[in-house]
C-alpha positions as CSV (number, residue, x, y, z in Angstrom):
1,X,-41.1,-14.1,-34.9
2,X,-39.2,-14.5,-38.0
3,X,-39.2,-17.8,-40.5
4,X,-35.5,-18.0,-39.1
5,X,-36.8,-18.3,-35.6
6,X,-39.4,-20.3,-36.2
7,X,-39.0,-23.9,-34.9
8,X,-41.3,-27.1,-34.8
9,X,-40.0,-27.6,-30.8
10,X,-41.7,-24.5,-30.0
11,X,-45.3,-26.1,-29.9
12,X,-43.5,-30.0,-29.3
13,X,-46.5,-30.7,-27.0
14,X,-48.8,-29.7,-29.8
15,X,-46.8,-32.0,-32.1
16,X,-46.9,-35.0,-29.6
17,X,-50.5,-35.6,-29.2
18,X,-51.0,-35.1,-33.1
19,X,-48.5,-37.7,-33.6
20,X,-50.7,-40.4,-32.0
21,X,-53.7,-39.6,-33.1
22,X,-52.4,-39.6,-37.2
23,X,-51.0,-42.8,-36.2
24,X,-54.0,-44.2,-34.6
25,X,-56.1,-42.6,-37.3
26,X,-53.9,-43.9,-40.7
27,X,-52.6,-46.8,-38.8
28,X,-48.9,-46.7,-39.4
29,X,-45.8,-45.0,-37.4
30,X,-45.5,-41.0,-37.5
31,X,-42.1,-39.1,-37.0
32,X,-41.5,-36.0,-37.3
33,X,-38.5,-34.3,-37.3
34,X,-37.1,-30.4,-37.3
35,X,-34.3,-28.8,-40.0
36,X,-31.5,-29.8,-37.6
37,X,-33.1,-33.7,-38.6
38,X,-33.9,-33.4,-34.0
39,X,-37.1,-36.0,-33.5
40,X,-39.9,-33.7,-32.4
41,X,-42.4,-36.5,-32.0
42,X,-42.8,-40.4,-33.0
43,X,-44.9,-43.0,-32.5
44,X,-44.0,-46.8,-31.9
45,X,-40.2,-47.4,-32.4
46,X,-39.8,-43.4,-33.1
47,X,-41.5,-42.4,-29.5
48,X,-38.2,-42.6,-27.8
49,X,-35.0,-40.2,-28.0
50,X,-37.0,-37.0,-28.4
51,X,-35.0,-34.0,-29.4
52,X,-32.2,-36.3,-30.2
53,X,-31.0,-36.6,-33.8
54,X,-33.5,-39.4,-36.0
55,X,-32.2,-42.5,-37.2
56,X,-33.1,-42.6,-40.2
57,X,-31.3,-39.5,-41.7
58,X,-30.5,-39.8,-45.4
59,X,-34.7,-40.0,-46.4
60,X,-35.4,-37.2,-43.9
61,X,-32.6,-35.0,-45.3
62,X,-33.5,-35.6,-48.6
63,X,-37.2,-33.8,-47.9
64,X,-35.4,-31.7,-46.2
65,X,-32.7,-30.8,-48.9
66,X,-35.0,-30.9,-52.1
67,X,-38.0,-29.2,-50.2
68,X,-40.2,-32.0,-52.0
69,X,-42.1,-35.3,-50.9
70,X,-40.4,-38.2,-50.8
71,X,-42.2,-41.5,-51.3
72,X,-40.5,-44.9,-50.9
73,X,-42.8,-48.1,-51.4
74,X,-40.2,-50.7,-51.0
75,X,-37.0,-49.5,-49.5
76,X,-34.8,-52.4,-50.7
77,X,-35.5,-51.1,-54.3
78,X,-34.5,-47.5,-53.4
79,X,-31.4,-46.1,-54.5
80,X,-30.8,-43.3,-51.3
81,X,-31.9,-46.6,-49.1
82,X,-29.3,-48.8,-50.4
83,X,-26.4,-46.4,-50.1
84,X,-27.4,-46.1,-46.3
85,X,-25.2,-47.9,-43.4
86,X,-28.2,-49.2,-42.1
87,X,-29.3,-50.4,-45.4
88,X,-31.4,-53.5,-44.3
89,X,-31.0,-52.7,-40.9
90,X,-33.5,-50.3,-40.1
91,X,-36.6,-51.9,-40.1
92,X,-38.8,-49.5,-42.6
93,X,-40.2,-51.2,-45.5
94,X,-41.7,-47.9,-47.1
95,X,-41.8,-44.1,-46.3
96,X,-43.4,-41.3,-46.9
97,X,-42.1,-37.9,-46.2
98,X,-43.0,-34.5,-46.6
99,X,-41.4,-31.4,-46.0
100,X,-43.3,-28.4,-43.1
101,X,-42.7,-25.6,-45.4
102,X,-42.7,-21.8,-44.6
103,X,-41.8,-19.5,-47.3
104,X,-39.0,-21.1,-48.8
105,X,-37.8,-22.3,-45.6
106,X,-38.2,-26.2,-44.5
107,X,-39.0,-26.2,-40.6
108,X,-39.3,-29.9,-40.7
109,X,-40.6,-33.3,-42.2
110,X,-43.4,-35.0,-41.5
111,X,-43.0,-38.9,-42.0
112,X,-45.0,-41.7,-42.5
113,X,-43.7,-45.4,-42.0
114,X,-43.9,-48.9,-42.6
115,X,-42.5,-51.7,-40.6
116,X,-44.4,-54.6,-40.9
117,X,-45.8,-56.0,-44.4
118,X,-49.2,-54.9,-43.4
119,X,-48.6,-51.2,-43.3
120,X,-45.9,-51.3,-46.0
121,X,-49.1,-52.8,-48.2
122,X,-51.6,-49.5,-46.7
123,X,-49.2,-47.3,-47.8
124,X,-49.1,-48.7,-51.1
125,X,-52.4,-48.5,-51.4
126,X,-53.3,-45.1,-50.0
127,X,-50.1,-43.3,-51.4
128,X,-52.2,-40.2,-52.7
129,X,-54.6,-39.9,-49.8
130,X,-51.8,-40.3,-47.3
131,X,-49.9,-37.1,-49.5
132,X,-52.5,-35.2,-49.6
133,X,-53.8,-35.6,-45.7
134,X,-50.6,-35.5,-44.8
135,X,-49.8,-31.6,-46.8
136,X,-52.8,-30.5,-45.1
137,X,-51.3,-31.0,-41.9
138,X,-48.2,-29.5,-42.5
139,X,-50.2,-26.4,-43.9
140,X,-52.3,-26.9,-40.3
141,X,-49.0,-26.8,-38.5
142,X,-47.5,-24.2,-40.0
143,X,-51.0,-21.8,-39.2
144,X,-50.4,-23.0,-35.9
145,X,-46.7,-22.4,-35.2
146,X,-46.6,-18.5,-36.5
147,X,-50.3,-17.4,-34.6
148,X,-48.9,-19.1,-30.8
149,X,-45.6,-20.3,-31.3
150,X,-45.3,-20.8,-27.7
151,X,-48.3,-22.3,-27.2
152,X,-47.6,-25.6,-24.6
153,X,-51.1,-27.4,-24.6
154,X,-51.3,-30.2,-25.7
155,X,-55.6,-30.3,-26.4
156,X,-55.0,-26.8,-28.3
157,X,-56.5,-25.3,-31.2
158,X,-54.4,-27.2,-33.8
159,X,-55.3,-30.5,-32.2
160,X,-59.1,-29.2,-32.6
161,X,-58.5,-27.8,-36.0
162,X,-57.4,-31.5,-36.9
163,X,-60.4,-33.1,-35.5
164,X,-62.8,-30.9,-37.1
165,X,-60.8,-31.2,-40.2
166,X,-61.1,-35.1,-40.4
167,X,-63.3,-37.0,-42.8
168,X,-63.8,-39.5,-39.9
169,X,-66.2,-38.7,-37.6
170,X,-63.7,-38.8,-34.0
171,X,-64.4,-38.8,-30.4
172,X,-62.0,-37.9,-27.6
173,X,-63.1,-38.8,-23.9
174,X,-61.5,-38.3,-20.8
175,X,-60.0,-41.2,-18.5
176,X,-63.4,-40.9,-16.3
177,X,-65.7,-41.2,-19.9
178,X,-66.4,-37.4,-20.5
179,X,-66.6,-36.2,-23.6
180,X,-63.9,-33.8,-24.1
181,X,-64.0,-33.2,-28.2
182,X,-66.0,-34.5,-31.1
183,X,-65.9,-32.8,-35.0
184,X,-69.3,-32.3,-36.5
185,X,-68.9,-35.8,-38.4
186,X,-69.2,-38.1,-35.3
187,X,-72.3,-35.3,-33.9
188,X,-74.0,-36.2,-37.6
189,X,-73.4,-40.0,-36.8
190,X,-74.9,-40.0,-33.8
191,X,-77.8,-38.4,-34.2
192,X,-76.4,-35.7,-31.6
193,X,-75.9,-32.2,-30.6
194,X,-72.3,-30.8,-28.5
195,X,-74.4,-29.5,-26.3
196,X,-76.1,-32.9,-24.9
197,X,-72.8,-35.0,-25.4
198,X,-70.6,-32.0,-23.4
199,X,-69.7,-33.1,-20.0
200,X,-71.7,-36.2,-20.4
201,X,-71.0,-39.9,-19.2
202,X,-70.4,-41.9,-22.1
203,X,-69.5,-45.7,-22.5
204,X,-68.1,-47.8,-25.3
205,X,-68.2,-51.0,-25.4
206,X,-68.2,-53.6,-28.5
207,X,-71.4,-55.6,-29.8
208,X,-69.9,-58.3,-30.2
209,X,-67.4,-59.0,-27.1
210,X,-65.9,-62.1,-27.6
211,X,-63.6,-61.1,-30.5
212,X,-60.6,-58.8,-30.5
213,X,-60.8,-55.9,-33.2
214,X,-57.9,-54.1,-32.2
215,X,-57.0,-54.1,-35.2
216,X,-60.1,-53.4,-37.3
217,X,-63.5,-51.8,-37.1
218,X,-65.9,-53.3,-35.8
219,X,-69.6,-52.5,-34.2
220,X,-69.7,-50.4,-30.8
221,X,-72.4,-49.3,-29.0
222,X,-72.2,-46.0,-27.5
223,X,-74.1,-45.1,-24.7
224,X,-74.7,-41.4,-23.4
225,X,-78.3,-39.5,-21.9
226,X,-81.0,-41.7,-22.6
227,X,-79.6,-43.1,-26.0
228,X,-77.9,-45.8,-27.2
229,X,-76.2,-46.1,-31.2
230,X,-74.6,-48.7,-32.9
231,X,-71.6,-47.1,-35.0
232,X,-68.6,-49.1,-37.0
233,X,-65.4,-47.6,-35.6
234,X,-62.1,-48.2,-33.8
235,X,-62.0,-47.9,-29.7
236,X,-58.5,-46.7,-28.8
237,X,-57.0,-46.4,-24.5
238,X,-53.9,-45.1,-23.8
239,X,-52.4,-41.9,-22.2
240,X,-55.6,-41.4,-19.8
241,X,-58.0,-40.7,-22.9
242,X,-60.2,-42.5,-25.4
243,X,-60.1,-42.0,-28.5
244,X,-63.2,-43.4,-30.9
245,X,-62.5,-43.5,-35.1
246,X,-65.7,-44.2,-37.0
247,X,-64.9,-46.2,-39.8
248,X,-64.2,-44.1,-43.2
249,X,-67.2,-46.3,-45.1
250,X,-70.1,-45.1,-42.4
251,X,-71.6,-43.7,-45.4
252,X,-74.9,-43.7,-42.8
253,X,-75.8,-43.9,-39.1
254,X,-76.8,-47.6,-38.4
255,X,-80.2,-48.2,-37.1
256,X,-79.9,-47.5,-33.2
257,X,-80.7,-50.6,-30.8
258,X,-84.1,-49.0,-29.7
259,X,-85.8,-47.5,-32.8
260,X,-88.5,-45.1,-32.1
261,X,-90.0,-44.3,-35.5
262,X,-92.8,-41.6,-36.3
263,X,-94.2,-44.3,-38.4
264,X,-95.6,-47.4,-37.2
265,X,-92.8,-50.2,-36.3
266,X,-94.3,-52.9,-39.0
267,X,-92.1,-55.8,-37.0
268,X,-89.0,-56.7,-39.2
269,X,-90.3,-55.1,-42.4
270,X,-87.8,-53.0,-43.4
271,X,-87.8,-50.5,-46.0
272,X,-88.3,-47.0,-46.6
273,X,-89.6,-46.4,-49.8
274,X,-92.5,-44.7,-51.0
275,X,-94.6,-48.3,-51.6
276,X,-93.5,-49.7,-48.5
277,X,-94.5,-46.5,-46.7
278,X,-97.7,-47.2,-47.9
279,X,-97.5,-50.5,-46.9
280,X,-96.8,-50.1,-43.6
281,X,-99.8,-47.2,-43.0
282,X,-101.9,-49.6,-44.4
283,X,-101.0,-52.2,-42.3
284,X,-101.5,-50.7,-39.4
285,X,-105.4,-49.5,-39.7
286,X,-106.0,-53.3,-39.8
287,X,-103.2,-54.4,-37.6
288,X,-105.7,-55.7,-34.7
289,X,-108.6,-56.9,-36.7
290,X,-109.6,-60.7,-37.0
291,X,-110.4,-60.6,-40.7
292,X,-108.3,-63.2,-42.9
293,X,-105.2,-61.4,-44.9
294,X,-104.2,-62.4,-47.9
295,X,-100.5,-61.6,-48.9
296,X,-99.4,-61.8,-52.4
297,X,-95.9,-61.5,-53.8
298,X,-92.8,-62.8,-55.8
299,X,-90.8,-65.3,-54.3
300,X,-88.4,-64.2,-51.6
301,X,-90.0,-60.6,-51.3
302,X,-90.9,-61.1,-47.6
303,X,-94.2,-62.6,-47.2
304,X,-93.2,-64.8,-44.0
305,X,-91.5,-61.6,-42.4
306,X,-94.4,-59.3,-43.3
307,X,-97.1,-61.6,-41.8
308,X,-95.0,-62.2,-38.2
309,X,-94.9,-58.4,-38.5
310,X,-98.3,-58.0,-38.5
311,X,-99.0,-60.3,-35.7
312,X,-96.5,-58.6,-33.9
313,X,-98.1,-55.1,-34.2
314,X,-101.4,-56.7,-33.0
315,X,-103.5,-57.6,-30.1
316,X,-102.6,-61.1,-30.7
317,X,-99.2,-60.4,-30.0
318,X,-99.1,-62.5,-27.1
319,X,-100.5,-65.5,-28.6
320,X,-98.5,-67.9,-30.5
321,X,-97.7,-66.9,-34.4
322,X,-98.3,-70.3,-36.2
323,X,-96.7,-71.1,-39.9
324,X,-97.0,-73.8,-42.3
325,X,-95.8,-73.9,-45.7
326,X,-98.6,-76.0,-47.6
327,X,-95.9,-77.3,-50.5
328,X,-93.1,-78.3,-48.1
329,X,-95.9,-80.8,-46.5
330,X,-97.0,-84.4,-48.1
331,X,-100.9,-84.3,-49.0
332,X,-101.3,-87.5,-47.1
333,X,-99.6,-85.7,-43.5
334,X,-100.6,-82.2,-43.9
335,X,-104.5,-82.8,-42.9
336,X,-103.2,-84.3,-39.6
337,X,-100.9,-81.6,-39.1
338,X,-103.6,-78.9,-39.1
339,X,-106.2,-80.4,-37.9
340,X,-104.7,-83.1,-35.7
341,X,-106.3,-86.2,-34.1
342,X,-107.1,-88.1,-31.3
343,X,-106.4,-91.6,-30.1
344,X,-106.9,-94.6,-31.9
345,X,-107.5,-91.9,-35.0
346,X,-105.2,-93.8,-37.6
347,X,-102.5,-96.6,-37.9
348,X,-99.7,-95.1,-36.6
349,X,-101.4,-92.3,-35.0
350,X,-99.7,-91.1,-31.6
351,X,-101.3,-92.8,-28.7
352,X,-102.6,-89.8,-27.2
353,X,-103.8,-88.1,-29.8
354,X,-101.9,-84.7,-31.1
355,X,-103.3,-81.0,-31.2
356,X,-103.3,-79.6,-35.1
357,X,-101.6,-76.5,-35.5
358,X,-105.1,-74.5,-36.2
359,X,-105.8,-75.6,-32.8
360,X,-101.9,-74.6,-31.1
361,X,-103.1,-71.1,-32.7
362,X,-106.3,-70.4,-30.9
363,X,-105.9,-66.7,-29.7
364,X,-103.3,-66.0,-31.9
365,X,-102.1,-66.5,-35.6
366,X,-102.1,-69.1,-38.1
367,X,-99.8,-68.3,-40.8
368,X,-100.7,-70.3,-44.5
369,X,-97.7,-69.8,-46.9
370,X,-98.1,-71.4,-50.4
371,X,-101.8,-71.6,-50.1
372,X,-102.3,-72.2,-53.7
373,X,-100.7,-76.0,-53.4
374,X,-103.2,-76.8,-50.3
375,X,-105.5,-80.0,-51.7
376,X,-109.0,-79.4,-52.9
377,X,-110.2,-81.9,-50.2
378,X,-108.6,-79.8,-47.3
379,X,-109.8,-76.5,-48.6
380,X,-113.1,-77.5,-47.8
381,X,-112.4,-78.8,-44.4
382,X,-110.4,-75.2,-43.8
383,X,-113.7,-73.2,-45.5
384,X,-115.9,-74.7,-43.0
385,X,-112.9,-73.9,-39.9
386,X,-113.6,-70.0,-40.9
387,X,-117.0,-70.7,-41.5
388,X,-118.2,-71.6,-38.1
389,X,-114.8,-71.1,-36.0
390,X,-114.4,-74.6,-35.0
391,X,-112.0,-77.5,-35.8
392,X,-112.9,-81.1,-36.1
393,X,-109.8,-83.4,-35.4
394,X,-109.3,-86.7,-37.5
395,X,-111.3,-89.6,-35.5
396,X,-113.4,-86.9,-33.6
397,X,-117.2,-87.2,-32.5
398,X,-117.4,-82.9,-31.7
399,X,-115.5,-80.3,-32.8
400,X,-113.3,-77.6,-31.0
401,X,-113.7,-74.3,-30.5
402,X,-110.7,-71.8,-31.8
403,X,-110.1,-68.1,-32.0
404,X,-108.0,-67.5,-34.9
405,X,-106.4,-65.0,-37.4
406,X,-105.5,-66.4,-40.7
407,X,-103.2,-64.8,-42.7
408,X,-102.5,-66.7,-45.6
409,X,-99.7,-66.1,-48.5
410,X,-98.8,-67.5,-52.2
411,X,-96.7,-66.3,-55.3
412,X,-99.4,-67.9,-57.4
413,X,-101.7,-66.5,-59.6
414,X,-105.1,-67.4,-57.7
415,X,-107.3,-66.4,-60.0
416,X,-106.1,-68.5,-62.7
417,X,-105.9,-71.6,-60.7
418,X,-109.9,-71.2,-59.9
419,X,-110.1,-70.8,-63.4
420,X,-108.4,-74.4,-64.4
421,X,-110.5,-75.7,-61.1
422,X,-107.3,-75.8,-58.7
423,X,-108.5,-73.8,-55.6
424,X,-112.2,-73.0,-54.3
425,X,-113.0,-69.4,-55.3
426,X,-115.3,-69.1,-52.1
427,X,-112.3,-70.2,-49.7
428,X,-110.3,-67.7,-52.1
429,X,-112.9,-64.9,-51.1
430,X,-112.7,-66.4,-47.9
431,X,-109.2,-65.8,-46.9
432,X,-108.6,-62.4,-49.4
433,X,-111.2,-60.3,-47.0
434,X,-108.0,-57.8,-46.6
435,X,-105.5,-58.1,-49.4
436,X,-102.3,-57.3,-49.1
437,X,-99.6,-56.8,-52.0
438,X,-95.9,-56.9,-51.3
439,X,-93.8,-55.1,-54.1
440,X,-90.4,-56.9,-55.7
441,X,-87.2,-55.5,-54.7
442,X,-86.5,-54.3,-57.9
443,X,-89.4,-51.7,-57.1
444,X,-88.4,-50.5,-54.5
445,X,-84.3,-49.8,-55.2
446,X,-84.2,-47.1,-52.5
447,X,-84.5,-49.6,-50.0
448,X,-81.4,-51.6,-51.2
449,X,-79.2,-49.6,-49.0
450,X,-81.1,-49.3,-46.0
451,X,-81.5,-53.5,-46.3
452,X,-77.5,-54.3,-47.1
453,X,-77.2,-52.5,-43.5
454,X,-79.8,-54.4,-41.6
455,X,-78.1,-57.9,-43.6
456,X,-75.0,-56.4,-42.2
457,X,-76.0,-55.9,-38.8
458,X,-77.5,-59.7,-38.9
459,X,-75.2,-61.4,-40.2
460,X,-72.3,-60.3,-38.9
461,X,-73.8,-60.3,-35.5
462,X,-74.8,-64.2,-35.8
463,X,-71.4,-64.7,-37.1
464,X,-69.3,-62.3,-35.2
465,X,-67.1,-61.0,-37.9
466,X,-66.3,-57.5,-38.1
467,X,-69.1,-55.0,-39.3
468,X,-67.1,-54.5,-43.1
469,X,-67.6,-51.6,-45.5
470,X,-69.3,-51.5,-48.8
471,X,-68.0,-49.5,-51.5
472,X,-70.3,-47.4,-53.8
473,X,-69.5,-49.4,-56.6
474,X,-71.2,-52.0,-55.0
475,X,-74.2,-50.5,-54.2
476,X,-74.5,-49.0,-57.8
477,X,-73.9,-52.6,-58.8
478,X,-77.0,-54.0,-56.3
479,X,-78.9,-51.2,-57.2
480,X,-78.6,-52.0,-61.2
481,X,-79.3,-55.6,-60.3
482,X,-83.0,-57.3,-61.0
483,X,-83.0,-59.6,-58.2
484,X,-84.7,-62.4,-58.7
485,X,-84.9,-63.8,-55.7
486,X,-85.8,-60.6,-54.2
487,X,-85.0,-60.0,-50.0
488,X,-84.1,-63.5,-49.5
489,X,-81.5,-63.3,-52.3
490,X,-79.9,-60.1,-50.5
491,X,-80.1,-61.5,-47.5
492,X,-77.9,-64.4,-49.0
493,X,-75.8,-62.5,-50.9
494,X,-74.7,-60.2,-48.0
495,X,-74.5,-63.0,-45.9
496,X,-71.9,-65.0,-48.2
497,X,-70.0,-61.7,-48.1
498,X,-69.6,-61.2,-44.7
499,X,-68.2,-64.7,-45.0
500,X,-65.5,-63.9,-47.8
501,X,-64.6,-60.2,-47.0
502,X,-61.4,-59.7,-44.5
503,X,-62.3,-58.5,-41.1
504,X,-62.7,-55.2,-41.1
505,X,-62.7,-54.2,-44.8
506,X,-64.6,-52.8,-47.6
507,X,-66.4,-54.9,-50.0
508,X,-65.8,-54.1,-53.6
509,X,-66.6,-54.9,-56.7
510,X,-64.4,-57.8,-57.3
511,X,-66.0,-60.0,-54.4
512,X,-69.1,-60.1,-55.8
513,X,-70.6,-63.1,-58.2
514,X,-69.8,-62.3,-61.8
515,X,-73.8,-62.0,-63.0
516,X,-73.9,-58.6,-61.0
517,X,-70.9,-57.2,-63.3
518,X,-73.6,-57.7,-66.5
519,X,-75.6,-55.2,-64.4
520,X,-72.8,-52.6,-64.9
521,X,-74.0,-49.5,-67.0
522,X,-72.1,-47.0,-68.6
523,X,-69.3,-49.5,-70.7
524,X,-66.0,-47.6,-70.8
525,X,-64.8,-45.9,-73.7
526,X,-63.2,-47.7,-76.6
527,X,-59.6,-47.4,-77.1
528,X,-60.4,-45.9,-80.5
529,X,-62.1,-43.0,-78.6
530,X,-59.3,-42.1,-76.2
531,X,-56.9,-42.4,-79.3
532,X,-58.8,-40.5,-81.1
533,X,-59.3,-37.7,-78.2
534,X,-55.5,-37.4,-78.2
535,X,-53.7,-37.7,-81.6
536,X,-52.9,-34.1,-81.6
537,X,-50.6,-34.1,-78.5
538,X,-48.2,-37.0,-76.9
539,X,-50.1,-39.1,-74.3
540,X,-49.3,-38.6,-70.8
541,X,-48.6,-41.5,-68.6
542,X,-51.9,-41.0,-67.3
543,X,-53.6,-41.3,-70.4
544,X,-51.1,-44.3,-71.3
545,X,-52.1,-45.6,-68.2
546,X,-56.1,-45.5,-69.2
547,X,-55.6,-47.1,-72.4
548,X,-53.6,-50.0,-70.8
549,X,-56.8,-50.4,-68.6
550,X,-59.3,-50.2,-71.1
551,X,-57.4,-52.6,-73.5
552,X,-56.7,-55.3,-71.0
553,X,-60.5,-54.9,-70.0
554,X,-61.6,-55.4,-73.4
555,X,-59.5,-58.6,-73.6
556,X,-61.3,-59.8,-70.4
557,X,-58.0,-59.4,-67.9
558,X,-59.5,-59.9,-64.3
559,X,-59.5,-56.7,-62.1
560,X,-57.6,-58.4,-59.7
561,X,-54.6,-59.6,-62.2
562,X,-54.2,-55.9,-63.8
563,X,-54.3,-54.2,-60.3
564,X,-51.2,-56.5,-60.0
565,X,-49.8,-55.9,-63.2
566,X,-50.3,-51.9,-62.8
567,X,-48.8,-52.5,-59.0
568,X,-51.9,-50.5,-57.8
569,X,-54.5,-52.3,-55.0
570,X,-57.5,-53.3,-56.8
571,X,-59.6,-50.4,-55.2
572,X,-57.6,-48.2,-56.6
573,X,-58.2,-49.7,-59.9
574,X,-61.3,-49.2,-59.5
575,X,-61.3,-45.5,-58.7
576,X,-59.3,-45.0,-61.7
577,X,-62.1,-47.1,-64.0
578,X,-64.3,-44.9,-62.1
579,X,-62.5,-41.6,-63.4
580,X,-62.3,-43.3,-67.1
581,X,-66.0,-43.5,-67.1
582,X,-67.0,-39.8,-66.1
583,X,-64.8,-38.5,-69.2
């Protein structure tokens, strides 16, 4: 068949189904048209009249009459818009169209809309990324139409070729739940081969299902064999298939629901760097024994979560997990509260008495944190407890029995306060029998990642927000970071930005608090240096373009006020401050 007998309605079907999915997929309205300006396929407003001539004619036969793209960000601005007789009538805000070129010939345009403010502000944003995806599947088209240019199913190899070519990972399944396609992205997300997902049952369903995310990603569970992963996606019905998007910023497969490590499952610990591997082995040889642990460590690195983890692991997992946090207590109420009393004890006192919490621990756990602020008086009372395993309540004739594990925890330097007389260095010896050592997040940076995921998963779960994205910028900034606060500081950090960031979205740069931007290495380079660079030839706008950026940074310009004044999103400011830096 000859370019002048080549036409876009000879694989129409093809056309159709692509059409959807690049809608679904970019989120805005697709139409495509042939030379004659004859709607091959549309979506939303464009779906109808097929093989009838388009609407909107003077944009399309522009592409069609230069052979070049044609971008239009607001059409009210345009000049070809404004000398239409539907100027204002139309209902596209922006457009982006580019021509189905083979040889020298124009077959068609591919188009991509914007009728609400919504997508007009996508489009905006996306521009390049659109053009570029967009060409590619014009070139795919094209391959298409001159191998089978009477193909007429609609699940062909161009539809494939698409899938496959995506940076999304995408599912397709049937109207009964069968897989029918997935690209090797959405196999690498979940943790699966084609040949166990083929022909398989598989269900969808959101995490959090009180809240509609039609409109944004969001967590899903998919189901299928004997597994179950959570992924960050969209979950599309229509036309007797599903069709599942994972969300562009997966940069990693979540945790799934039922973890089944090769390495022992150390509670809520998480972490998997080389210290904290360590960690964890050596947690579990001692896991089950009755011997006192003694956890040291910076504020907020985890000592509370790593101690509940150990009891979890354990034989006394059963048995009640007792904490206490010896500074949050008053002196004169924290000896009742471990060691309680019985009637008639004290003025006040409850009038049957009250268990103390080293008694509602017996069998299991008593958890110490602070240690180093417990009084010198109860430190002797709590020596002789370990000593001979019994507790004597306040007013008591006899002590009680009890069958505990103490695992006890402080930030303090111990040694030192034996030193000035502050803590009894035979209770110290006492409760150290295994030591344990928790390293400060600034140790162990590989972790960062793996943690801003689990924060994710928490928070937004507790919250039900959508599950957003983070950009790398951000976790180049986190990483950079000293933290500290250490976890806890994370945790609030992430959780403060599930609370600011739109549903759905990717958390950048500019949402964080401004102490993580002093983190930032790498400074741009100095007007001076660009100038220098290119005295010998006229700048180009994109050069201009830098040097505006660079100079309004120096003058301390906010990103989000120069993305405005460059009429660029701020994430795309911040890929170009990206580019700045690697030259």
């Amino acid at each position: 068949m000859t370019s002048q007998t080549l036409s876009l309605m000879h694989i129409q079907p093809t056309i159709r189904h692509f059409t959807q999915m690049l809608s679904q997929v970019l989120r805005l309205e697709v139409e495509i048209v042939d030379h004659r300006l004859l709607r091959v396929a549309g979506s939303g407003p464009y779906r109808s009249r097929i093989g009838h001539p388009s609407d909107n004619t003077r944009l399309l036969q522009y592409v069609i009459d230069n052979k070049q793209e044609k971008a239009v960000i607001h059409s009210q601005h345009d000049p070809i818009c404004q000398g239409c007789g539907q100027y204002g009538n139309c209902g596209e805000l922006a457009f982006l169209g580019l021509p189905v070129m083979h040889g020298e010939r124009c077959l068609g345009v591919i188009s991509l809309a914007a009728i609400n403010a919504e997508q007009q502000q996508r489009l905006q944003d996306n521009i390049t990324v659109f053009s570029d995806y967009v060409r590619h599947i014009a070139s795919l088209l094209i391959a298409n139409l001159t191998k089978n240019p009477t193909a007429n199913d609609g699940m062909d190899v161009l539809f494939t070729t698409l899938i496959n070519s995506m940076d999304q990972g995408i599912l397709v399944l049937d109207e009964h739940g069968i897989m029918t396609f997935a690209n090797q992205n959405a196999l690498t997300l979940l943790n699966a081969r084609w040949e166990t997902l083929a022909n398989t049952p598989i269900t969808i369903r959101p995490l959090v299902a009180s809240k509609d995310f039609a409109n944004g990603n969001a967590q899903h569970v998919i189901a299928f064999a004997a597994q179950q992963e959570v992924v960050i996606g969209q979950h599309h019905n229509g036309n007797n298939r599903q069709l599942f998007l994972f969300a562009f910023h997966q940069s990693e497969r979540p945790a799934p629901i039922n973890e089944t490590d090769s390495e022992p499952r150390i509670g809520q610990f998480i972490g998997n760097a080389p210290a904290v591997q360590a960690l964890k082995q050596h947690i579990a040889r001692f896991a089950d024994s009755p011997s006192s642990i003694m956890i040291t460590g910076e504020s907020g690195s985890g000592k509370e979560v790593l101690a509940r983890s150990i009891h979890q692991v354990g034989r006394r997992s059963m048995h009640p997990f007792i904490a206490i946090n010896c500074a949050a207590i008053p002196e004169h109420l924290l000896e009742s509260e471990l060691f309680g009393y019985v009637k008639g004890a004290f003025t006040g006192a409850a009038p049957n008495g009250k268990a103390g919490l080293i008694q509602s621990a017996h069998l299991g756990t008593l958890f110490l944190d602070e240690i180093g602020d417990m009084p010198l008086t109860l430190q002797a009372k709590l020596l002789r407890v370990l000593e001979t395993r019994e507790v004597m309540p306040l007013g008591a004739s006899k002590p009680v029995a009890v069958d505990i594990r103490i695992i006890s925890a402080t930030h303090q330097n111990l040694t030192r306060a034996i030193e000035e007389g502050n803590f009894r260095e035979d209770l110290y010896y006492r409760l150290k029998v295994i030591p344990v050592e928790i390293p400060p997040l600034r140790e162990r940076t590989a972790d960062i990642e793996l943690l801003v995921h689990h924060f994710l998963n928490l928070h937004t779960r507790r919250i039900g927000s959508t599950y957003p994205g983070v950009s790398r910028e951000v976790m180049a900034l986190l990483r950079d970071y000293r933290w500290p606060g250490n976890v806890r500081e994370l945790s609030n950090l992430v959780e403060y930005l599930v609370n600011i960031v739109p549903d759905g979205e990717v958390i950048d740069p500019t949402l964080l608090p401004p102490h993580f931007h002093r983190a930032t290495p790498s400074p741009l380079p100095t007007v001076e240096t660009v100038t220098a660079t290119t005295l010998a030839v006229p700048p180009s706008l994109k050069q201009l373009e830098h040097q505006r950026i660079i100079e309004a940074l120096g003058r301390g310009v906010s990103k989000a006020q120069l993305a405005q004044e460059l009429e660029i999103s701020v994430a795309t400011l911040y890929r170009k401050i990206k580019k700045i830096r690697a030259t």
